[in-house]
Wavefront OBJ file of the C-alpha trace (Angstrom):
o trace
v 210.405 106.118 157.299
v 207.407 107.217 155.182
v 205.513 105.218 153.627
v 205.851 105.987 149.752
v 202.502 104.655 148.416
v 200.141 107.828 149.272
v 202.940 110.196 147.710
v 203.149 108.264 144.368
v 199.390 107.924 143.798
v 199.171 111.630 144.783
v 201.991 113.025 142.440
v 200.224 110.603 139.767
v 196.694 111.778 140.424
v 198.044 115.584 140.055
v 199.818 114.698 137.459
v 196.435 113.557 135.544
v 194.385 115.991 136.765
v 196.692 118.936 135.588
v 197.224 116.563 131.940
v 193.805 116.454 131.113
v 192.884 120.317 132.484
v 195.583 121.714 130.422
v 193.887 119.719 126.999
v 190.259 120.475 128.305
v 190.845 124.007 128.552
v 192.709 124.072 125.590
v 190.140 122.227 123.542
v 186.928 124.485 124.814
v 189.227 127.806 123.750
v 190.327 126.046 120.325
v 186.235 124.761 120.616
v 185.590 128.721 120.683
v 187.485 130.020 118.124
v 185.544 128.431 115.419
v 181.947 128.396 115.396
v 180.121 125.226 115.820
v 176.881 123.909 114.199
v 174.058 123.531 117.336
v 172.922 120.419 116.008
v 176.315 118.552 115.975
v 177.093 120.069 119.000
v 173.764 118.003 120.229
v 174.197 115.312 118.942
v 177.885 114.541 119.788
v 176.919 115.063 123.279
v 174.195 112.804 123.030
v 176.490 110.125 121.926
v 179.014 110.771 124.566
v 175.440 110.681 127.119
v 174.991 106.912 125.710
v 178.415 106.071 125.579
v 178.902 107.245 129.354
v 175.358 105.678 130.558
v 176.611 102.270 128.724
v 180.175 101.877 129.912
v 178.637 102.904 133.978
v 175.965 99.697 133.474
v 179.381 97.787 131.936
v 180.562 98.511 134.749
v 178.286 97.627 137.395
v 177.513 94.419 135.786
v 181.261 93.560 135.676
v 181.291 94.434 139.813
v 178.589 92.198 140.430
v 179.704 89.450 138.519
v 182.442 89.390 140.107
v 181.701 90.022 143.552
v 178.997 86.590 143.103
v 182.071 84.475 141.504
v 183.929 85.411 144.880
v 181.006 84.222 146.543
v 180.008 87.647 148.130
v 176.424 88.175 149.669
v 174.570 90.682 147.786
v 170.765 90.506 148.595
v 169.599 93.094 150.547
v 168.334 92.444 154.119
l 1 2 3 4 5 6 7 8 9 10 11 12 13 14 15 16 17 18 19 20 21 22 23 24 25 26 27 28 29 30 31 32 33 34 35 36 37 38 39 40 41 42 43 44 45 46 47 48 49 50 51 52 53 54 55 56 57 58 59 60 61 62 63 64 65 66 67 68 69 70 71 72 73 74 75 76 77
């Protein structure tokens, strides 16, 4: 019998993947069509650079809180 986990996260993760190509090529042609102002285009991906650098410490700060509540070692030798 196989074993239907690895197929299901597969088909999901394709699934995803294809999703959000389809809409990010979609938005960079749309993105093309009109012209964009350099500045805003700057500045919206400095945003998304802070946004991204803040959820990633989030992030890390929610692993290791968690891994010392379940009591795991994390000093370094």
């Amino acid at each position: 019998m196989i074993d239907w986990i690895p197929v299901v996260f597969i088909t999901f993760k394709v699934l995803i993947f294809g999703t959000c190509m389809f809409f990010a090529i979609k938005w960079h042609y749309d993105q093309g069509k009109m012209g964009t102002d350099r500045r805003a285009l700057l500045r919206t991906g400095a945003k998304i650079a802070v946004v991204f650098i803040l959820l990633l410490l989030g992030v890390l700060l929610f692993t290791f809180g968690l891994a010392r509540m379940l009591g795991m070692d994390l000093s370094l030798p």
